[in-house]
C-alpha positions in Angstrom: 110.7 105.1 93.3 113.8 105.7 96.0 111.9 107.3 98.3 112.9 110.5 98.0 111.3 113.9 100.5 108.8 116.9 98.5 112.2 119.1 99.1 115.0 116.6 97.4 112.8 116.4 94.6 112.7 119.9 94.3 116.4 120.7 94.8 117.1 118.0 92.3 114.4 119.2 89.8 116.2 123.3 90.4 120.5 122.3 90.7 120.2 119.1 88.0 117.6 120.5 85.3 116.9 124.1 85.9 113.2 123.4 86.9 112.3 125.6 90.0 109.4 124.5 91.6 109.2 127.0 94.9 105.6 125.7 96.1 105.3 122.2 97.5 101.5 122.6 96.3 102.6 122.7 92.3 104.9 119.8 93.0 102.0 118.1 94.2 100.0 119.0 91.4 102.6 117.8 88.3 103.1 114.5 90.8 99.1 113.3 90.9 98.6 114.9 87.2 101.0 112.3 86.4 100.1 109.1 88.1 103.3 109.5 90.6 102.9 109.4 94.3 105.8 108.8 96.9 103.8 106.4 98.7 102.5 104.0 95.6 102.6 100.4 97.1 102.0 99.3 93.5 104.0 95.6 94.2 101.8 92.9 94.7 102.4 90.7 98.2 103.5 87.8 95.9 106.2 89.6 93.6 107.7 90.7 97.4 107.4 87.5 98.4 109.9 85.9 95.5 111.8 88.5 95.9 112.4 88.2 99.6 112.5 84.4 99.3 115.4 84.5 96.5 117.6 87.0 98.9 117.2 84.8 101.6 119.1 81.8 99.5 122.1 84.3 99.7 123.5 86.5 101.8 119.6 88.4 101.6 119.8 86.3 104.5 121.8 88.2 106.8 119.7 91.7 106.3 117.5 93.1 108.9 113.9 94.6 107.6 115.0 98.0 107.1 117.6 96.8 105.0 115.6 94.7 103.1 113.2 97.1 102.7 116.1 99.4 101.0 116.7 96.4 98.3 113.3 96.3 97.7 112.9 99.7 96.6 116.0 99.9 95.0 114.8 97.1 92.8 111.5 99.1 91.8 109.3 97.3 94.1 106.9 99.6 95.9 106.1 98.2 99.1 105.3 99.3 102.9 108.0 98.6 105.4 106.1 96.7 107.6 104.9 94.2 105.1 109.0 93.4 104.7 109.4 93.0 108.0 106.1 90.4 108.3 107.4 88.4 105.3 111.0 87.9 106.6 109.7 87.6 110.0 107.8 84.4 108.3 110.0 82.9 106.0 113.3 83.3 108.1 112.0 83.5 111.9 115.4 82.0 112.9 117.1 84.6 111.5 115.0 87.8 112.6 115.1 85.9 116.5 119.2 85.7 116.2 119.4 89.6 114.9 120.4 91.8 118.1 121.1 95.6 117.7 124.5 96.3 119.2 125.7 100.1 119.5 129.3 101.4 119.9 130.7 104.3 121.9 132.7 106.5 119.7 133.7 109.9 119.5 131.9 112.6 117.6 132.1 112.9 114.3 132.6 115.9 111.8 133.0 116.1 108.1 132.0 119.8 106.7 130.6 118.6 103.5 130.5 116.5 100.4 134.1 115.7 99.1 135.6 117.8 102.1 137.4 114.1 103.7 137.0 110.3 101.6 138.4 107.5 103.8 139.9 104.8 101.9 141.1 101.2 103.3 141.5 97.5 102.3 139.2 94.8 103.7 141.1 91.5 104.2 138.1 89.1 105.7 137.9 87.2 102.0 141.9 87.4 100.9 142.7 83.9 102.4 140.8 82.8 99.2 142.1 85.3 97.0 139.6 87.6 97.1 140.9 91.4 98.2 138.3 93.9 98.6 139.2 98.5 98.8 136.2 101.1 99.2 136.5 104.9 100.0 133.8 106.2 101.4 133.0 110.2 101.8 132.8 111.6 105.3 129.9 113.8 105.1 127.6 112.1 103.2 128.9 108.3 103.7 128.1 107.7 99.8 130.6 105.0 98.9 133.1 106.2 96.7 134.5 102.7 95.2 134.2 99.5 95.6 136.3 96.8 94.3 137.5 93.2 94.3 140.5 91.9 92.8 143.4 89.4 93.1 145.2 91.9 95.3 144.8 95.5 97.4 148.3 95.3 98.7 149.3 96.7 95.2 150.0 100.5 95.8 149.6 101.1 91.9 146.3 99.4 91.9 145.0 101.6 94.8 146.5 104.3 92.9 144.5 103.6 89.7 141.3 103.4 91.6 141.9 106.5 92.8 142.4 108.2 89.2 139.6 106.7 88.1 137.2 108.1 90.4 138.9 111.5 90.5 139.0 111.2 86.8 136.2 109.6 85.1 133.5 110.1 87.7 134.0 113.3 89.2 136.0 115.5 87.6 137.7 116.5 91.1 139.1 115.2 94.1 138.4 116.0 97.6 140.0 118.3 99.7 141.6 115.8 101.8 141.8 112.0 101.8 142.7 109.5 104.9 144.5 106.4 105.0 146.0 103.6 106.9 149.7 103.4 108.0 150.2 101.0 105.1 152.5 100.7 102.1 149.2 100.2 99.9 148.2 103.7 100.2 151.4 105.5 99.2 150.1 106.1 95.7 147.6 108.0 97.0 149.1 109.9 99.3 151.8 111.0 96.3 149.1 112.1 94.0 146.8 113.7 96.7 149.5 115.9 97.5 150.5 116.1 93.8 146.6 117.6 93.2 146.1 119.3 96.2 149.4 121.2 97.3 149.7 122.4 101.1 152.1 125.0 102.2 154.1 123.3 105.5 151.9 126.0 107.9 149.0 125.1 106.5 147.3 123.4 109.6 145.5 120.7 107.5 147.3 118.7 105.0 145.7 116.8 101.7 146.4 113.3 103.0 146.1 112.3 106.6 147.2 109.0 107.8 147.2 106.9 110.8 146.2 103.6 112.9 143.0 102.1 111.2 141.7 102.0 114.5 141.2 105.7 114.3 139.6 105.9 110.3 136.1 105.7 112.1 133.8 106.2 108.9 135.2 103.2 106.8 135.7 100.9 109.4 132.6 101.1 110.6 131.2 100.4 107.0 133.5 97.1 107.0 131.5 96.1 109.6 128.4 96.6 108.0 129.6 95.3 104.4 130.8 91.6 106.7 126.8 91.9 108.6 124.8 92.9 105.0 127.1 90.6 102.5 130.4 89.0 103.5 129.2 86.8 106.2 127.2 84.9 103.3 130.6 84.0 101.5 132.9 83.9 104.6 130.9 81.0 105.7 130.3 79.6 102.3 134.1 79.4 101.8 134.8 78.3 104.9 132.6 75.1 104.2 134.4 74.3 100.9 138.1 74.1 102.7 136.8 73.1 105.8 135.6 69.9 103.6 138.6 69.8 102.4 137.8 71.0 99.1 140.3 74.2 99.2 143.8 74.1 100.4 144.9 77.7 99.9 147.2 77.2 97.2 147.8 78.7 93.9 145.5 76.4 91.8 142.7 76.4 93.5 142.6 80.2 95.0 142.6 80.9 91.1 140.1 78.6 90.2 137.5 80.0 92.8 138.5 83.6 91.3 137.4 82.6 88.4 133.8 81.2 89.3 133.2 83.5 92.1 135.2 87.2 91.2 132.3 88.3 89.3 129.3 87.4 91.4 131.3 89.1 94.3 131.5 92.1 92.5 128.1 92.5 91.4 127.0 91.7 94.8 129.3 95.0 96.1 128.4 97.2 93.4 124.7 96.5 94.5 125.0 96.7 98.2 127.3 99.9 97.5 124.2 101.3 95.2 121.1 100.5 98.1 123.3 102.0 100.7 123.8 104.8 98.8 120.3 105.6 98.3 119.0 104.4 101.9 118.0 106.8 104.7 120.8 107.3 107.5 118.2 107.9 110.5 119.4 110.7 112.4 122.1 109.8 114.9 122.8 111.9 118.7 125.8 113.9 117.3 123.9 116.9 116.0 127.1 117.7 113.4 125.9 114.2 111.7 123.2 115.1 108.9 120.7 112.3 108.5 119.2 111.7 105.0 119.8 109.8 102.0 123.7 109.6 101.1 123.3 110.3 97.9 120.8 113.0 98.3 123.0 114.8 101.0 126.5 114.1 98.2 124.5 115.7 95.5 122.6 118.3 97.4 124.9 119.7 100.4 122.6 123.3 100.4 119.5 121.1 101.9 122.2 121.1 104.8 123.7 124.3 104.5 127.2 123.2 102.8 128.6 123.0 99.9 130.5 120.7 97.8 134.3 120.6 98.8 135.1 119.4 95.3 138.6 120.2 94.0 139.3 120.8 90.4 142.0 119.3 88.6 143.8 120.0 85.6 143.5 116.7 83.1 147.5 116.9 82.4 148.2 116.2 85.9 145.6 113.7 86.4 147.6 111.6 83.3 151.0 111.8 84.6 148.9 110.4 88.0 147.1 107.7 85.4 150.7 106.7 83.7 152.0 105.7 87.2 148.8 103.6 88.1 148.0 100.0 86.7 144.3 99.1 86.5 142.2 95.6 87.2 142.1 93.5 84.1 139.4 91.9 82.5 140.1 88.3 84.0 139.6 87.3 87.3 142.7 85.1 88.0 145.7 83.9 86.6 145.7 84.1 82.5 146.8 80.6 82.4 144.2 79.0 84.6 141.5 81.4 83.4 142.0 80.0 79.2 142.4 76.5 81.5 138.8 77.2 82.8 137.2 78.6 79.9 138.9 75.6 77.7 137.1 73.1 80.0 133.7 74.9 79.8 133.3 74.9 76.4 134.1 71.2 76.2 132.0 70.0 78.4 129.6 72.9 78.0 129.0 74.4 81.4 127.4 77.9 81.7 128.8 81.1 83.6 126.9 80.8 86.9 124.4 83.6 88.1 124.4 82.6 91.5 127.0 81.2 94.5 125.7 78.1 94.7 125.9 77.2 90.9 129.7 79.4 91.1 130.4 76.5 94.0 129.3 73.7 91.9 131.6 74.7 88.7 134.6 75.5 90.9 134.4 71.3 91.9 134.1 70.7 88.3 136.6 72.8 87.5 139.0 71.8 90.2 138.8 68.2 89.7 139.1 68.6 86.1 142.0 70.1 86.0 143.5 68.1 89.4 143.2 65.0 86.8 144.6 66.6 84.0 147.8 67.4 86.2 147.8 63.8 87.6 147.5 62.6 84.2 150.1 64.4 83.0 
């Protein structure tokens, strides 16, 4: 349903179940004897339609084809990548006209495999209204390691516990190095990267690297494509709400749009995180690049003669790491002006919105409710 090449399906089918399939012939065979093809354009034009037109009301409306295309198929709809690129071409030809493909010169690239180097950083376009977004992202295979929003990412403890919790509950390892920013946020990090994975002082590369973000190539270039994919949709719907003068920056209302918009915002990232993951990375003119699927070339670094750089920990460490950390709570804001919120809801029975439009219309419920409460008061 992904997409995925005759050879990742049998890698997958040998490393993950211990089903060795050596001729693409008998793949074939078990594939057809079973109704599955890799080329089933099953969707019908109107289902791809809706679907298109709803993404569009979002930030769907910032995506090229190709990317489009990705979300379609990551959402189980079979369909050819040229219809995509005929329906958007309809429906949003402003859009499609005002899309140019701009390239950067940068210097070559090398990662030697899965878990071998993650990047980690903080993305700041969203924190003037309280939203504060961190992601690490693994060198070789660019398969996004986390991705979260919070209240904060200047927190080193917070960074910290995302950390733990992807070395920990995820992966049962960490990698063989980690680089980060020249930022107090990271310290936590850096202690238990070099806490796990001990270097002598000859050793000519150390666990944690650090230095300008100018220079952490791999996640910063993702930031860039997270703000042209997602963020631009909810930088410019933000903007409209202060530049209206419906959002002043302060304390009351930054925790009022927490709490109508933390968990949309988050959903949105933990789906864009999941199609790039499974999108195909075309092939790029720095041969030392592999090209291919990221999760395919995490999972499967032997299709490109690697291996996984995975380090094992020892769980008693990892909990002395895990004591030090503090983790994102439940609620999205302030306790306070979250029962506030939920108070006001259930009084005048509102519903949790499922979309940003209906999250912008209960934050100006919300905010005058509570602005005449104060006032009352």
């Amino acid at each position: 349903e992904i997409g995925l090449q005759y050879k990742d399906i049998q890698f997958l089918l040998a490393k993950k179940h211990g089903c060795h399939i050596g001729v693409r012939r008998h793949l074939n065979r078990i594939l057809r004897a079973r109704g599955h093809t890799r080329r089933n354009y099953s969707a019908d034009l109107a289902s791809l339609v809706e679907f298109v037109r709803r993404e569009l009301q979002s930030s769907g409306q910032l995506h090229g084809y190709r990317w489009m295309y990705a979300k379609c198929r990551q959402h189980g709809l079979c369909v050819r990548k040229e219809d995509v690129r005929l329906i958007m071409r309809e429906l949003d030809p402003a859009g499609v006209s005002s899309r140019q493909a701009r390239r950067l010169q940068r210097r070559n690239y090398f990662s030697k495999g899965p878990n071998f180097i993650w990047h980690i950083d903080s993305y700041d376009k969203l924190k003037p209204f309280g939203f504060c977004i961190n992601g690490s992202i693994d060198g070789f295979s660019r398969k996004i390691i986390w991705l979260n929003v919070y209240t904060t990412n200047s927190d080193p403890k917070l960074i910290g516990g995302y950390y733990t919790e992807a070395v920990e509950q995820r992966l049962g390892g960490c990698p063989r190095v980690v680089r980060g920013d020249l930022g107090t946020e990271n310290v936590y990090v850096r202690d238990f990267q070099r806490f796990l994975i001990p270097t002598q002082p000859n050793d000519p590369l150390q666990s944690y690297l650090e230095g300008a973000s100018s220079a952490n190539q791999r996640i910063e270039y993702w930031w860039r494509f997270l703000r042209t994919e997602c963020m631009e949709f909810w930088l410019s719907l933000f903007a409209d709400i202060r530049d209206n003068g419906f959002f002043d920056g302060g304390f009351l209302d930054k925790n009022i749009l927490q709490f109508c918009c933390m968990g949309l915002i988050q959903d949105e990232l933990d789906d864009t995180a999941q199609v790039w993951n499974t999108h195909h990375i075309r092939p790029s003119k720095n041969l030392q690049v592999p090209s291919g699927r990221p999760n395919v070339m995490y999972a499967l670094p032997e299709l490109y003669s690697t291996t996984d750089f995975l380090t094992p920990i020892q769980v008693e460490h990892v909990q002395l790491c895990r004591d030090a950390c503090t983790f994102r709570q439940a609620i999205p804001c302030d306790s306070a002006v979250n029962d506030i919120c939920n108070v006001l809801m259930a009084q005048s029975g509102l519903l949790t919105p499922s979309d940003p439009y209906d999250s912008v219309k209960l934050y100006m419920v919300l905010r005058d409710a509570i602005r005449a409460l104060l006032h009352y008061h």
